[in-house]
N, C-alpha and C positions, 0 to 999 in steps of 0.2 A: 566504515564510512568516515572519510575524513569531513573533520569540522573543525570549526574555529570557537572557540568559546570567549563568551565576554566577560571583559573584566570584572563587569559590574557581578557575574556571577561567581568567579573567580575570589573574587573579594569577601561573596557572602558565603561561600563554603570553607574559606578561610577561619571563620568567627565558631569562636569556640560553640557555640550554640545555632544549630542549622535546624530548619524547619525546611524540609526539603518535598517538592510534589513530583504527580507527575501530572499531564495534559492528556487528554483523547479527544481527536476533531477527528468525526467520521463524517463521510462527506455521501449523506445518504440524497436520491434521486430529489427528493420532494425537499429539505432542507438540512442543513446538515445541525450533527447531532454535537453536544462539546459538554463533556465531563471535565474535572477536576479532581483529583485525589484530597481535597480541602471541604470547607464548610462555607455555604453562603456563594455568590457570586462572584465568579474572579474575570477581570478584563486582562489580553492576553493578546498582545497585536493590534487592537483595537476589537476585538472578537469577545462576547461574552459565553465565558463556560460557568455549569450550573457545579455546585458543590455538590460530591458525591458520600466524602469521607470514607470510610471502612469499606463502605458497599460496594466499592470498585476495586477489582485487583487486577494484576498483570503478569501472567507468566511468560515465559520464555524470553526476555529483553536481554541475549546473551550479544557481548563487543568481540566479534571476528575481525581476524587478520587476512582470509581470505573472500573469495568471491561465490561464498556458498550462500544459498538461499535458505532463510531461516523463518520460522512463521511465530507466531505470538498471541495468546490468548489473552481477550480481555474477556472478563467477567462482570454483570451488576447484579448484584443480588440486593431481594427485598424490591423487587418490581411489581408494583398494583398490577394484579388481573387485564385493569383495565386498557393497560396499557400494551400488553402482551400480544392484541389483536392487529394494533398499531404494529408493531415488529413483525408479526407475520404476514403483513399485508405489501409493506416498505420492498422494494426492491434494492438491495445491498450489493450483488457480486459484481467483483472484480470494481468496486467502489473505495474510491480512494481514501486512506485512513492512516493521520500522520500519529505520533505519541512522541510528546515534550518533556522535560526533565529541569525542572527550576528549584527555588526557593521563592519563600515567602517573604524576604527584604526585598528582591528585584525581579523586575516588569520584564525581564530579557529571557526566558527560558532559551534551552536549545534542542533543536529536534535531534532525537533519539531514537527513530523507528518510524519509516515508511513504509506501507505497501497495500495491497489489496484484500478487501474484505472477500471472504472467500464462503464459508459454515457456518450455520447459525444455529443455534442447540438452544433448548427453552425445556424448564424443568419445570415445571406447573406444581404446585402444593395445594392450591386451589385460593387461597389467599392470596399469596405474594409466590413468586415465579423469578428464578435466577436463569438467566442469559447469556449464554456464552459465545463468543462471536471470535472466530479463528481469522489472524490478519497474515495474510502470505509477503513474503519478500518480492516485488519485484523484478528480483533475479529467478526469479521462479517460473517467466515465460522464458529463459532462455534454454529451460530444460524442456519445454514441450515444442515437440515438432511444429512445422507449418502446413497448412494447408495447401500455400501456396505452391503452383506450378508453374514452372517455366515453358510454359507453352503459346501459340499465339490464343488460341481460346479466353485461358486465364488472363491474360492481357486485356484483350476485348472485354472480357467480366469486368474488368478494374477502370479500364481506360477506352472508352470502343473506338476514339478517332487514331491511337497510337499504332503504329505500323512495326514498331520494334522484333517482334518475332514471327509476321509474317516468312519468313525466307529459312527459319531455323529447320524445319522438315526439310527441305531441299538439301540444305548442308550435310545430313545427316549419313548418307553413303558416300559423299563426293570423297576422292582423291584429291588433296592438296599437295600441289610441290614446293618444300620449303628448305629455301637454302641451296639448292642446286637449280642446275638448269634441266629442261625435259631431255635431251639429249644423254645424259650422263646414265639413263634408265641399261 
């Protein structure tokens, strides 16, 4: 994924001493959810994320050169009970979920991982319950087929006043001459 990085963060990864996070904005139906890999309340865009510290971690955040579709586990652990009902109730898939990459001098983080919430795995202890939620790439519908058909039906499904593929069965045997004249047969 090309990005452009700012300076302002550029600057602070520079300095001998980096306190580096990362962000998660999950973009759940009912509202969206915003962790922090910090302590206490961080504003971030004008968006408030809630401090997670430890209890959040992130596997798979690997930087490709190609156009392969990669997916990425986030984890919270140390989740009340109470909350666990909330997460199974929430409607997540194919819900949009970026993850950011800053420091703690500058307000400018950079996105580092887009894609779609996909799995949601919940490990009950009976106390506190860790959460695992699998985030897909993007590129990842381009590996799944379409539904779509090129047909006039499917059309009318999508579009019913569109006339586009009425005539395409007709074509379907016909003899075209292309490039010569009928004579030349």
């Amino acid at each position: 994924m090309t990005r452009s990085t700012p300076a302002s963060l550029l600057t602070a990864l520079s300095q001998p001493e980096v306190e580096p996070f990362y962000a998660v904005d999950m973009n759940f139906t009912s509202a969206p959810v915003r962790f922090w890999t910090g302590y206490g309340d961080r504003t971030i865009n004008g968006d408030t994320y809630l401090g997670s510290g430890n209890l959040l971690s992130i596997t798979g955040l690997d930087e490709v050169n190609d156009l392969s579709a990669k997916s990425i586990t986030l984890q919270l652990s140390g989740v009340p009970a109470s909350l666990v009902s909330l997460a199974l109730q929430e409607p997540y898939q194919n819900r949009e979920c970026k993850v950011y990459f800053g420091t703690t001098d500058t307000t400018t983080p950079i996105e580092v991982f887009s894609g779609l919430m996909n799995v949601m795995t919940i490990e009950d202890s009976g106390e506190t319950s860790v959460i695992s939620l699998t985030v897909e790439s993007k590129l990842i519908r381009l590996e799944k087929s379409s539904n779509w058909r090129y047909t006039e039906g499917s059309q009318k499904a999508r579009y019913s006043s569109d006339t586009f593929f009425n005539y395409v069965s007709d074509l379907q045997d016909k003899t075209l001459v292309w490039g010569r004249t009928v004579e030349d047969d």
